[in-house]
Structures are given as structure tokens and as C-alpha cells.
C-alpha positions as a printed Julia matrix, in Angstrom:
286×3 Matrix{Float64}:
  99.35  153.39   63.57
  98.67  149.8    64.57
  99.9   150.73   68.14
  97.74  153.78   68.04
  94.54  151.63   67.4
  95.1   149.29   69.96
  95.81  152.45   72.45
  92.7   153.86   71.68
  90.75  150.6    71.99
  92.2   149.34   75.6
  91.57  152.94   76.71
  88.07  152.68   76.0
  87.53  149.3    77.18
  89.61  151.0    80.85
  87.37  154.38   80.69
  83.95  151.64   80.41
  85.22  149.6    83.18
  86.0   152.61   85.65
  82.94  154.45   84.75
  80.65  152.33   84.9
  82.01  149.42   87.68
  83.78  151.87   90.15
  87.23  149.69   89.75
  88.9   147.15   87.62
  90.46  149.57   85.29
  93.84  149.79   86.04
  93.39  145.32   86.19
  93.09  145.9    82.33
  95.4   148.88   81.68
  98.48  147.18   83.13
  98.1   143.98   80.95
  96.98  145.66   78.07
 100.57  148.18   78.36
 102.75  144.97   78.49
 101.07  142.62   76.05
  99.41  144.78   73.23
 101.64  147.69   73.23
 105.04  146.22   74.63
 105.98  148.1    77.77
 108.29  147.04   80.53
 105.86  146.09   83.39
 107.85  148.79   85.8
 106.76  150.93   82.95
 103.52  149.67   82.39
 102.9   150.34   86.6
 103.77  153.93   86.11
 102.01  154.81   83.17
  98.56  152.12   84.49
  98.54  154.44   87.84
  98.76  157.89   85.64
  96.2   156.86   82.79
  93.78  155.8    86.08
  94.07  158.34   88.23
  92.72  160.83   85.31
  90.19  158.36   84.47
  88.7   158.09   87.66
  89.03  161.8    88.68
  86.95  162.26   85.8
  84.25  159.74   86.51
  84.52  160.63   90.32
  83.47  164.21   88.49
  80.42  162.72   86.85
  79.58  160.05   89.62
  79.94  163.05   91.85
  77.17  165.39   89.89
  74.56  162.62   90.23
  74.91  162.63   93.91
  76.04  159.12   94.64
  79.66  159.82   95.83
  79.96  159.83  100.37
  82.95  162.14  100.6
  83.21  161.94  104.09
  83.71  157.96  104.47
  85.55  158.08  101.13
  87.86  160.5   102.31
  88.8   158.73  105.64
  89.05  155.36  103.14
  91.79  156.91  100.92
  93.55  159.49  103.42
  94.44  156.07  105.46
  95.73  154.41  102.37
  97.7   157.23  101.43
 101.1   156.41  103.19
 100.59  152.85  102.49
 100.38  153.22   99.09
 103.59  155.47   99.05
 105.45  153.53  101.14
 104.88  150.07   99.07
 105.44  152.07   95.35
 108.83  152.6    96.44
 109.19  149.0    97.32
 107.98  148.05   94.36
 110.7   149.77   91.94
 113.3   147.39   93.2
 111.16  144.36   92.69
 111.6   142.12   89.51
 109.2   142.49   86.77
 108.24  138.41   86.89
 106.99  138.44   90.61
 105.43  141.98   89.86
 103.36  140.53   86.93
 102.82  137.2    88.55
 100.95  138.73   92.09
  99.27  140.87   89.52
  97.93  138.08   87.41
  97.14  135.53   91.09
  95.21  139.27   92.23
  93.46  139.57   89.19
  92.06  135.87   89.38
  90.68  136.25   92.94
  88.93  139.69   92.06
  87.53  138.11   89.36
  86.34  135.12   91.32
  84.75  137.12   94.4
  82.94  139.54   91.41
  81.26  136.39   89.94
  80.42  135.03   93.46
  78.99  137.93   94.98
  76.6   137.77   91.41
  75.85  134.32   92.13
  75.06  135.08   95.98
  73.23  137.98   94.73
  71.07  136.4    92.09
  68.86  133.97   94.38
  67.88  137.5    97.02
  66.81  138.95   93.59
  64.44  135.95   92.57
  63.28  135.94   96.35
  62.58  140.27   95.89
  60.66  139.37   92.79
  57.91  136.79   94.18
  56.45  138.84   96.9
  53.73  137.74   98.67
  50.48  139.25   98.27
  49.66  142.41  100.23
  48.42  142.18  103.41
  45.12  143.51  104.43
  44.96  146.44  105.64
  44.15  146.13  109.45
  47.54  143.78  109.3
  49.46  146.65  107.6
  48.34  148.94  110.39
  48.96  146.55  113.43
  52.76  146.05  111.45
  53.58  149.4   111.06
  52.22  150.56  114.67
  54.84  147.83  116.06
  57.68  148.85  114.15
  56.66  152.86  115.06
  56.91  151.34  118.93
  60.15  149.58  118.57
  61.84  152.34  116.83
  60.9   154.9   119.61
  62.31  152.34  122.82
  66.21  152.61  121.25
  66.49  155.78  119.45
  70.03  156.25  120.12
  71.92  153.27  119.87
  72.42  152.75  116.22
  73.53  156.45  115.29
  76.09  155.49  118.64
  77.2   152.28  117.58
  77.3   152.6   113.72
  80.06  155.26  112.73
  82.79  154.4   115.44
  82.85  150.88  113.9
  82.2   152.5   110.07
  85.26  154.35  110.39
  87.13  151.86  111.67
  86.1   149.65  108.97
  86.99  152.34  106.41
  89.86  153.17  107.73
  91.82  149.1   107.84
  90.36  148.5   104.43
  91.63  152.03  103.06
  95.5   150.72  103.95
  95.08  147.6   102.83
  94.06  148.81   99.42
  96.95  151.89   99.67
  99.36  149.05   99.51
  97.76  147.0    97.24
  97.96  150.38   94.66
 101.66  151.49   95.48
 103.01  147.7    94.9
 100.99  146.61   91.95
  99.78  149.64   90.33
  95.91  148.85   90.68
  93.48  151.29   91.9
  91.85  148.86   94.2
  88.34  149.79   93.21
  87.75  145.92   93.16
  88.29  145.8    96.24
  86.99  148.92   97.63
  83.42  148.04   95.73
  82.79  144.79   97.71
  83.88  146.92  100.96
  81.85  149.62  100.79
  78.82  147.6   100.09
  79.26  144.72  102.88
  81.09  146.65  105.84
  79.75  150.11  105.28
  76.31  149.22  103.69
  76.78  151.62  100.91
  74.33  151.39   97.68
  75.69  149.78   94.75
  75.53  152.94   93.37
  77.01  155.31   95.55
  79.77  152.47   96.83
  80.93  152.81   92.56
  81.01  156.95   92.44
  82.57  156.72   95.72
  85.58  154.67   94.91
  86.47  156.5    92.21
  87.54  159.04   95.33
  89.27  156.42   96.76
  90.94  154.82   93.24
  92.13  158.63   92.68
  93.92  159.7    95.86
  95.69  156.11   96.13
  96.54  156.32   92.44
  98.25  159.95   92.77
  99.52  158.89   95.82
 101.66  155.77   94.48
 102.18  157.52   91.19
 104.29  160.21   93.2
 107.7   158.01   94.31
 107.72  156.64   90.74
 107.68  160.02   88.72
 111.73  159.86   87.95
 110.72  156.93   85.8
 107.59  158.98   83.94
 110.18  160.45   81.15
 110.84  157.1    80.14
 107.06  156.06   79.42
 106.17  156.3    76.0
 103.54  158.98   76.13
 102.88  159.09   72.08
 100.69  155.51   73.22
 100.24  156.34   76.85
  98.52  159.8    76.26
  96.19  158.73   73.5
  95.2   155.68   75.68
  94.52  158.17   78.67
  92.42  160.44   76.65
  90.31  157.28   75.74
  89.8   156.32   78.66
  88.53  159.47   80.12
  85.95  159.57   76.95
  85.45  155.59   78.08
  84.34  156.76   81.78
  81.94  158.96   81.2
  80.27  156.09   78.85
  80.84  153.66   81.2
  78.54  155.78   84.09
  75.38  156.15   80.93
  76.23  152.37   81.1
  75.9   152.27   85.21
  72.58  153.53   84.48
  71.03  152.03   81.96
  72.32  148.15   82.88
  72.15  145.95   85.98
  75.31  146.47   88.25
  75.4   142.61   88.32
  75.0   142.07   84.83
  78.06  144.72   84.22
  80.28  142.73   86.83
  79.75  139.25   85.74
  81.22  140.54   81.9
  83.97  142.15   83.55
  84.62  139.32   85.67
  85.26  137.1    82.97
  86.79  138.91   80.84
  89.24  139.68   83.92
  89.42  135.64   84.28
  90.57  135.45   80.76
  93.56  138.34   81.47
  94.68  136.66   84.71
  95.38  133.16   82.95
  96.99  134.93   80.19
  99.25  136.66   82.51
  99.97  133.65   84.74
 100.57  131.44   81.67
 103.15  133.9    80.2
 105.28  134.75   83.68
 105.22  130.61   84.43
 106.38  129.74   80.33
């Protein structure tokens, strides 16, 4: 019963993260499997990338229905990932559990860090946005907008050139890093994919979050497939009743998404995911 609970619980807490951050589930599910309900971390891998790949098909569903998923770029992000991510899960089985869970826990620590940085970077262009000057008058507003009209008609071309030969390039590099990321460690990589899609692809908060969740579920089915001869030896009486929590979790976690600030979501996260990573690293060093 006790183990139950605590399924139930972490599910939740994965379902909130996923749902409502675009990433950082499967950076809770893993430690969570080992440490609260006792699993191997091989184990804990394979079960981490099943219980977040139907998480996040399921907020990718909901993300999706409110518009804010790109499938286009996310599809060329996780198609390039996809061999990575196979190729480095089958590595990873003959790996030893202490080096898997100590680049987990060293991974974990640097997401967090660049989540609470970008919030701090963020914070100051947010106190800037909210003392605007006063308007100007109108004869100024014309005169602005006439030049801007003039500029925009003297290059009409180049940026629709220029801008998706180097977005899909973009997309494509970061989509294998993060494949191999996913296959070795069992993450997702939506903590990483988040921060890509925002700076190198100038995607909305929003739609860079529903759009990972494409990119979390392809790599997560994709590194989940060399490992299923181990699946029969999960545990699935705590593995399936954390999954189905999770999956109510997401779709809580996007109400969240749009009800809070994005940065006020990811500085919690962050520090709770601070908290895991020394917890980790402290067990794998003792």
C-alpha cells in the first residue's frame, strides 16, 4: 500500500512537471523509481522512458488542441534524434548502474542551474516591459510607423531566405544531441529542448512547451525500443499506477501552464530538481 501511495504521488508530481513545463519529467521519475520505490536504475531507465513517453503523448494531445505545438520543426527535431537515441540505449544496458546514476544526477544539476538562470536573465527584460515610456504623440507614431512600413518593403525577401535553412539546421544538431542524451540516460530531454526552441528557433514559451512534448515522445519510444527484453522484469503493479498518474498529472500541469507564469513554474521546478541532483550525487559518491 505504502509503495502504492508513493507511486501515485511521484506520478503526479511527473504528469505536473510534463504538462505544464514541456520537460523535466522523466529528471523526477528516474530518481523517484530508485529511491522511493526501490528499483534497479537499469530498471528504473526502462520503466522512466515508458511512464514518459505516455505522459507526454498525452499532454502533446492537449498542448496540441490549444494550438501551440509546430509539428513541422518538431518533427525534423525528433526524427534527427531518433537513431541517436537508439543507438546510445543500447550502449547504455552494458553500462554500470553508479556512472548511469552519477551523469544523471551531474545532468540534473546543470538543467537545474540554466532553468534558474534563464529566470534570473529573464526577470530584469520583464521589469524593463513593465515601465514603458509614455506614448508618443501622435504625429511621432505616424512618422515611426511610415519608416518601419519603408524599411520593411526595401528587403522583403531576405529573412523568409535566410531564416529556415539555418532553423533547420539548428533543429536538426540539437534534435541528436538530445536523442542521445534520452537513449543513455533515460530523460526525455524536454529541458533541454525548452531552452532550444526558445533561443535558436525563437519559439513562444508556449508553443516551444506543447512542442517538446513531440519531441520528448518520439525520443522516448525511440530509446524505449532496444531495452524492451528488460520490460518483463519492471514491476508494473508500481510502474502502471505511477503512469496512470502521471497522465492525470499532465493534463493538470497544462491548466497550470495557463493559469501561472512560465518563469514562476520553472524556478519551483528548478529547485526542487537542485534538491534531487545532490541527493543523487551524495548517494552514488557515499
Amino acid at each position: 500500500m505504502t509503495a502504492l501511495l508513493l507511486a501515485l504521488a511521484a506520478g503526479a508530481v511527473v504528469g505536473l512537471a510534463l504538462g505544464g513545463l514541456g520537460g523535466g519529467g522523466s529528471m523526477l521519475a528516474v530518481p523517484a523509481l530508485v529511491y522511493l520505490l526501490g528499483f534497479s536504475p537499469a530498471l528504473a531507465t526502462t520503466a522512466g522512458l515508458a511512464i514518459v513517453a505516455a505522459t507526454s503523448l498525452t499532454g502533446l494531445f492537449a498542448h496540441a488542441r490549444a494550438g501551440r505545438v509546430r509539428w513541422r520543426t518538431g518533427a525534423l527535431f525528433a526524427a534527427a534524434g531518433l537513431p541517436a537515441a537508439a543507438a546510445a540505449g543500447a550502449v547504455s544496458a552494458h553500462l554500470p548502474g553508479a556512472l548511469l546514476t552519477g551523469a544523471f544526477a551531474l545532468l540534473a544539476g546543470l538543467a537545474a542551474w540554466r532553468m534558474l538562470a534563464s529566470t534570473r536573465a529573464t526577470a530584469p527584460a520583464e521589469a524593463r516591459v513593465g515601465t514603458v515610456p509614455a506614448p508618443a504623440a501622435p504625429a511621432e507614431t505616424r512618422a515611426r510607423t511610415a519608416a518601419v512600413r519603408t524599411a520593411a518593403t526595401r528587403s522583403p525577401a531576405v529573412a523568409p531566405r535566410t531564416r529556415p535553412t539555418a532553423g533547420a539546421g539548428r533543429a536538426a544538431a540539437a534534435g541528436a544531441g538530445l536523442g542521445a542524451v534520452t537513449g543513455l540516460l533515460g530523460v526525455g530531454g524536454g529541458f533541454l529542448a525548452v531552452p532550444a526552441l526558445v533561443s535558436a528557433l525563437a519559439f513562444t514559451m508556449a508553443e516551444a512547451v506543447g512542442t517538446s512534448l513531440l519531441v520528448i515522445s518520439a525520443n522516448s519510444l525511440a530509446a524505449l525500443l532496444p531495452r524492451l527484453g528488460a520490460a518483463g522484469s519492471v514491476d508494473w503493479s508500481v510502474a502502471a499506477p505511477f503512469t496512470g498518474a502521471a497522465i492525470l498529472g499532465a493534463w493538470d500541469g497544462k491548466r497550470l501552464a495557463d493559469r501561472f507564469a512560465g518563469r514562476t513554474l520553472q524556478r519551483l521546478f528548478a529547485i526542487a530538481l537542485l534538491g534531487v541532483s545532490a541527493l543523487m550525487l551524495v548517494g552514488t559518491l557515499t
